[in-house]
Each structure stands twice: as C-alpha cells, then as structure tokens.
Chimera marker file (.cmm) of the C-alpha trace (Angstrom):
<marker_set name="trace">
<marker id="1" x="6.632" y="0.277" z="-14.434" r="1" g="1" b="0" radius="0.5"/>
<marker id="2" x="5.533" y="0.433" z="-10.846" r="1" g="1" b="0" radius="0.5"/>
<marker id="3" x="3.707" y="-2.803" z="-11.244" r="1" g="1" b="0" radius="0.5"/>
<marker id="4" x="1.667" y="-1.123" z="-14.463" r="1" g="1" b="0" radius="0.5"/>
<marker id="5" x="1.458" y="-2.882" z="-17.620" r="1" g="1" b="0" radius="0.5"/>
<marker id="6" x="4.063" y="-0.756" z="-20.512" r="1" g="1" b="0" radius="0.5"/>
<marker id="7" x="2.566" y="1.424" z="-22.986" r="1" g="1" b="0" radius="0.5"/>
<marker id="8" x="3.444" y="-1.677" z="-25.595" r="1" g="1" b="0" radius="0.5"/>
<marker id="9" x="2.477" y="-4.173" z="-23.643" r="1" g="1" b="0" radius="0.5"/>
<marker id="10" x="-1.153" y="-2.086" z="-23.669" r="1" g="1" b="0" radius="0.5"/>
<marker id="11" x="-1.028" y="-1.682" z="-27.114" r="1" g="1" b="0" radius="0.5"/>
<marker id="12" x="-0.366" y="-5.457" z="-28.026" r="1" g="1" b="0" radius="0.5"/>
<marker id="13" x="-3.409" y="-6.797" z="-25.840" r="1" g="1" b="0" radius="0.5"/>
<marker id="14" x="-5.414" y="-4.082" z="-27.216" r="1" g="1" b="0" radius="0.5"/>
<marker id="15" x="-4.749" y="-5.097" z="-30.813" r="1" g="1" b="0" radius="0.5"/>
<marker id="16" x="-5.321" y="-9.346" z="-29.537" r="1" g="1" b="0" radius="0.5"/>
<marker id="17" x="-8.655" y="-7.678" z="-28.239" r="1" g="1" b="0" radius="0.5"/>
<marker id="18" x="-9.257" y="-6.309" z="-31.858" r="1" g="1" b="0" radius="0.5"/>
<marker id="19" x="-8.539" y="-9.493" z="-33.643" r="1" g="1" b="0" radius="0.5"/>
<marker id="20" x="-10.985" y="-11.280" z="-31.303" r="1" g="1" b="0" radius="0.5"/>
<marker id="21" x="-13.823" y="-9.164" z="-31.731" r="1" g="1" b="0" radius="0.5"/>
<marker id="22" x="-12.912" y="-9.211" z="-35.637" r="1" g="1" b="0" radius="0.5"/>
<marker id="23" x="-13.552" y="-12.485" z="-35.904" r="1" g="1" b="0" radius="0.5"/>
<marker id="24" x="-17.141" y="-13.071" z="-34.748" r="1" g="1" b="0" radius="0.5"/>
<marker id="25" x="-16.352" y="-15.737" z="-32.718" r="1" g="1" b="0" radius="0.5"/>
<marker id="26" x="-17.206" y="-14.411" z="-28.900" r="1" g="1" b="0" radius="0.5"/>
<marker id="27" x="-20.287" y="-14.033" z="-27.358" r="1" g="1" b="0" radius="0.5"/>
<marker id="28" x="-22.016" y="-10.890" z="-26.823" r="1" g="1" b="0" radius="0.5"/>
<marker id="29" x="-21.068" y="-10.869" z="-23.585" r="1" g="1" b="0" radius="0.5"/>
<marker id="30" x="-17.548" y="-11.858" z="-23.807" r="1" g="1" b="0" radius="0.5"/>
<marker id="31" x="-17.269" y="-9.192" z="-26.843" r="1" g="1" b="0" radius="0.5"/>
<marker id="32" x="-18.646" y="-6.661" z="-24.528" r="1" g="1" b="0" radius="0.5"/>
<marker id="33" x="-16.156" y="-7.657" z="-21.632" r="1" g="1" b="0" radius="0.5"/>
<marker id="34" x="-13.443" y="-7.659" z="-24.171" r="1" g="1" b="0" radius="0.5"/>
<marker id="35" x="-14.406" y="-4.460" z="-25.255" r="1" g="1" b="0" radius="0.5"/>
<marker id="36" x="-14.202" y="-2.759" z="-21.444" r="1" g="1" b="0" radius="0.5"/>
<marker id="37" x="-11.036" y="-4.655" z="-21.161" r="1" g="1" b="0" radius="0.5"/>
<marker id="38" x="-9.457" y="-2.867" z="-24.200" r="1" g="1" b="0" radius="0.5"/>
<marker id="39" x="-10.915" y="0.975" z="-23.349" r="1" g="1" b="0" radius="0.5"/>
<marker id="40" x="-9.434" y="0.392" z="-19.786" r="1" g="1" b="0" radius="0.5"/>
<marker id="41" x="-6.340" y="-0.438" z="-21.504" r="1" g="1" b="0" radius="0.5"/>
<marker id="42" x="-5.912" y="2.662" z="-23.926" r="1" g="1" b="0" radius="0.5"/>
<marker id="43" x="-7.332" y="4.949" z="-20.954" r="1" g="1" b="0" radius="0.5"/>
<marker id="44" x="-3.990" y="3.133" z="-19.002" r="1" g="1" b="0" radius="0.5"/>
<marker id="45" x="-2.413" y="4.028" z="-22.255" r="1" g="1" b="0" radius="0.5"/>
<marker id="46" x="-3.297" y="7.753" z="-22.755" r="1" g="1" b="0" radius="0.5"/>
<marker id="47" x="-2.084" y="8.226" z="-19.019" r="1" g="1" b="0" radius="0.5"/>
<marker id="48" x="1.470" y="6.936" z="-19.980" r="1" g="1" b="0" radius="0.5"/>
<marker id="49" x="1.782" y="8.599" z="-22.248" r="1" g="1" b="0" radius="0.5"/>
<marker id="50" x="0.315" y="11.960" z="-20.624" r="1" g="1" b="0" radius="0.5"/>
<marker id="51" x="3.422" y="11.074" z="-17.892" r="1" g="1" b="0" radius="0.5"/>
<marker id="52" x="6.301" y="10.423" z="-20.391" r="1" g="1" b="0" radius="0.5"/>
<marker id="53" x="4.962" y="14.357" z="-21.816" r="1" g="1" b="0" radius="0.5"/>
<marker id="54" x="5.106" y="15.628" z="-18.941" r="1" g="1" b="0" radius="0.5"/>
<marker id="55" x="8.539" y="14.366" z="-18.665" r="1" g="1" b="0" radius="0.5"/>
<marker id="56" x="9.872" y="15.718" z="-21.440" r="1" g="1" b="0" radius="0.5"/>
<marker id="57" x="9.033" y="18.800" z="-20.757" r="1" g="1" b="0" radius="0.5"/>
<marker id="58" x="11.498" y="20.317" z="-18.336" r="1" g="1" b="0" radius="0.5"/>
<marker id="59" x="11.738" y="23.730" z="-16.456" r="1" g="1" b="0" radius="0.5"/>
<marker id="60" x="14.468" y="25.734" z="-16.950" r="1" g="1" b="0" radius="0.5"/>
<marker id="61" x="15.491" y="28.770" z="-15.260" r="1" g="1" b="0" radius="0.5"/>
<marker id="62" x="16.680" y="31.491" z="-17.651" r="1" g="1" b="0" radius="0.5"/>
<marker id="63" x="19.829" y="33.829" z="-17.051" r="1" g="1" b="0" radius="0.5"/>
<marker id="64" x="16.868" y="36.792" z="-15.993" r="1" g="1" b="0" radius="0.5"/>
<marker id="65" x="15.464" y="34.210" z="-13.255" r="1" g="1" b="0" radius="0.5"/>
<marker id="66" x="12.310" y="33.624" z="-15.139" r="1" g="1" b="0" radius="0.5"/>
<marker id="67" x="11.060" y="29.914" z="-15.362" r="1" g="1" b="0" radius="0.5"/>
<marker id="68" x="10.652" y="28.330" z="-19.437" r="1" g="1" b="0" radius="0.5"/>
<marker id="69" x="8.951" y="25.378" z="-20.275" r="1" g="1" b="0" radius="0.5"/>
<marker id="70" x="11.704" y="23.849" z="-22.871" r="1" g="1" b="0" radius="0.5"/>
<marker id="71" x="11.100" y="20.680" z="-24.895" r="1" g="1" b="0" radius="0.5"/>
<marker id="72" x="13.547" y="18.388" z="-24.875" r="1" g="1" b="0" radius="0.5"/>
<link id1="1" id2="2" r="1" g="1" b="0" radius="0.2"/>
<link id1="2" id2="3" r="1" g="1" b="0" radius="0.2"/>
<link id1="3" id2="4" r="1" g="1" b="0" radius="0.2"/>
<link id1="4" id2="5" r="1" g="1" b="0" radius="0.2"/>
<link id1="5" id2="6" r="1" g="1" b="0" radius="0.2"/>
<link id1="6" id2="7" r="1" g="1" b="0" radius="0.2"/>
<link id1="7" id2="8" r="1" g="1" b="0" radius="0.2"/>
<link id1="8" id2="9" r="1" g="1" b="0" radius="0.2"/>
<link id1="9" id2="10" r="1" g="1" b="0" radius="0.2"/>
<link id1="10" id2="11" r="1" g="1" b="0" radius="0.2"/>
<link id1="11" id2="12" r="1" g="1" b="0" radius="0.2"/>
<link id1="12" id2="13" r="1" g="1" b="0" radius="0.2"/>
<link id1="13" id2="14" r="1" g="1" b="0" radius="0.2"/>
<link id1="14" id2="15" r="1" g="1" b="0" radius="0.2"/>
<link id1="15" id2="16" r="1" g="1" b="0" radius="0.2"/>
<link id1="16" id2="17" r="1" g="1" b="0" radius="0.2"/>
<link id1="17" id2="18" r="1" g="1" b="0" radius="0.2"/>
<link id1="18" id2="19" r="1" g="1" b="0" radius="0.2"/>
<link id1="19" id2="20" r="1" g="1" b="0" radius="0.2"/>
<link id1="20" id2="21" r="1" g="1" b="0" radius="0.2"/>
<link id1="21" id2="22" r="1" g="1" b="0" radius="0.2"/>
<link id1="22" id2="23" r="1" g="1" b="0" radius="0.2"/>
<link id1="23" id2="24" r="1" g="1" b="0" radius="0.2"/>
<link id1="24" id2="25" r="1" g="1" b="0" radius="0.2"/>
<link id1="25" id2="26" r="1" g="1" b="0" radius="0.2"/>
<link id1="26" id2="27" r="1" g="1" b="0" radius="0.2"/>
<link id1="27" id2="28" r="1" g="1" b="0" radius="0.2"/>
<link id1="28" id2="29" r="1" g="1" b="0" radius="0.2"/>
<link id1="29" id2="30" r="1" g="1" b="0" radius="0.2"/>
<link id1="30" id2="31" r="1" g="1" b="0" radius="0.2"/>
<link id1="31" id2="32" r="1" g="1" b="0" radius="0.2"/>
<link id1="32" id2="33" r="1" g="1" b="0" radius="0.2"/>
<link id1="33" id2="34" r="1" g="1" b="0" radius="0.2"/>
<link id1="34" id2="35" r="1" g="1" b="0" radius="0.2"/>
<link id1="35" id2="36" r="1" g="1" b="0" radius="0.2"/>
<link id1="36" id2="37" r="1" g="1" b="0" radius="0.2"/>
<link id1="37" id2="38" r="1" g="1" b="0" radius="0.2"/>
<link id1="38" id2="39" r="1" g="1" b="0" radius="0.2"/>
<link id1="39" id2="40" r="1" g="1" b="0" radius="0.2"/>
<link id1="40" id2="41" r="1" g="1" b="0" radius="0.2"/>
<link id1="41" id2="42" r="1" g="1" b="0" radius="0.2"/>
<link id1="42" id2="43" r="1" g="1" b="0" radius="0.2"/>
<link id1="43" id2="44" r="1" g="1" b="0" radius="0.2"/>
<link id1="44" id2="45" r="1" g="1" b="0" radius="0.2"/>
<link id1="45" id2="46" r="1" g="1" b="0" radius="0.2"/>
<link id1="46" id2="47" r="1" g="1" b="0" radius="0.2"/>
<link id1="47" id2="48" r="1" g="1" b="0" radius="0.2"/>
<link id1="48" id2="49" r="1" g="1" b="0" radius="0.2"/>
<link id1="49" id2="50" r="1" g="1" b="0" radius="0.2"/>
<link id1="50" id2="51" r="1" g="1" b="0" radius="0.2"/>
<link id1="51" id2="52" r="1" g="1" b="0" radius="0.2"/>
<link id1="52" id2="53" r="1" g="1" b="0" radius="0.2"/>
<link id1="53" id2="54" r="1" g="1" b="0" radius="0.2"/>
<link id1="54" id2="55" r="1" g="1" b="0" radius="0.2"/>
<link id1="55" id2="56" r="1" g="1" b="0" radius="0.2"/>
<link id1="56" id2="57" r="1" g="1" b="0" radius="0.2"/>
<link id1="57" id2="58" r="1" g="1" b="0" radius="0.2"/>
<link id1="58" id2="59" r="1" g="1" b="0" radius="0.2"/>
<link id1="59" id2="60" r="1" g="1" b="0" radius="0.2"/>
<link id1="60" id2="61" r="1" g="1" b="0" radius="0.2"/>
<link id1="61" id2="62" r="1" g="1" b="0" radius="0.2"/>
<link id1="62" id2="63" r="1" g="1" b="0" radius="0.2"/>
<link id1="63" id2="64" r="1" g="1" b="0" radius="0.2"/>
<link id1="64" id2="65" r="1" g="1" b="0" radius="0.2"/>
<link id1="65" id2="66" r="1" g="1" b="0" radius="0.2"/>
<link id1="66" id2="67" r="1" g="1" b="0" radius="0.2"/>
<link id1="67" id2="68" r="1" g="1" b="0" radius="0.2"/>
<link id1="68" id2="69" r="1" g="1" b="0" radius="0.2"/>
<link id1="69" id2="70" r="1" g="1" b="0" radius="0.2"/>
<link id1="70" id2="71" r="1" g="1" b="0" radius="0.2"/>
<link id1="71" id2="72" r="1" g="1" b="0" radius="0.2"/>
</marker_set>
C-alpha cells in the first residue's frame, strides 16, 4: 500500500498495543507513548478505510446524462 502499513496490519499492532497496556507492566511513559502510537494507528486506519469508501462508490452516468452516485 504505497509504503503504508494495511488496514490489518493497523489493527493487529493496535490490539498488541492493547494487550500491553492491559497488563500493567509499562511505564507511564512508555504506556503513554504506546498509547499515541495506537491513536496514530486507527487515525491511519479510519483514512483507509475513508479511501476504500470512496472507492466503492462509483459515478455513473445515467441514459438522461445526469451523474448517480451508485454503490457497488
């Protein structure tokens, strides 16, 4: 993906994230770090998935020449 992590590949290091913090054993400072990490991630996440939308919504151009959104 253009040198961008995949929408999985976000999700799995997000949920590793989780299971850190969950188990008390960082810092406060690494927890925080781990923390920016994994919003970065699901903003990263959101915008994938904002582009594969955007995707699968195509224009059409109907028999009277007008333009439709269709989902596909």
């Amino acid at each position: 993906m253009k040198g961008k992590e995949s929408f999985e590949e976000n999700l799995k290091a997000v949920d590793e994230i989780i299971g850190s913090l969950e188990s008390g054993e960082l810092s406060l400072d690494d927890s925080i770090k781990a923390y920016e990490k994994a919003m970065k991630l699901l903003k990263s996440s959101s915008d994938i998935l904002n582009e594969a939308e955007g995707k699968v919504l195509k224009v059409i151009e109907s028999k009277s020449g007008e333009i439709e959104l269709e989902e596909v």
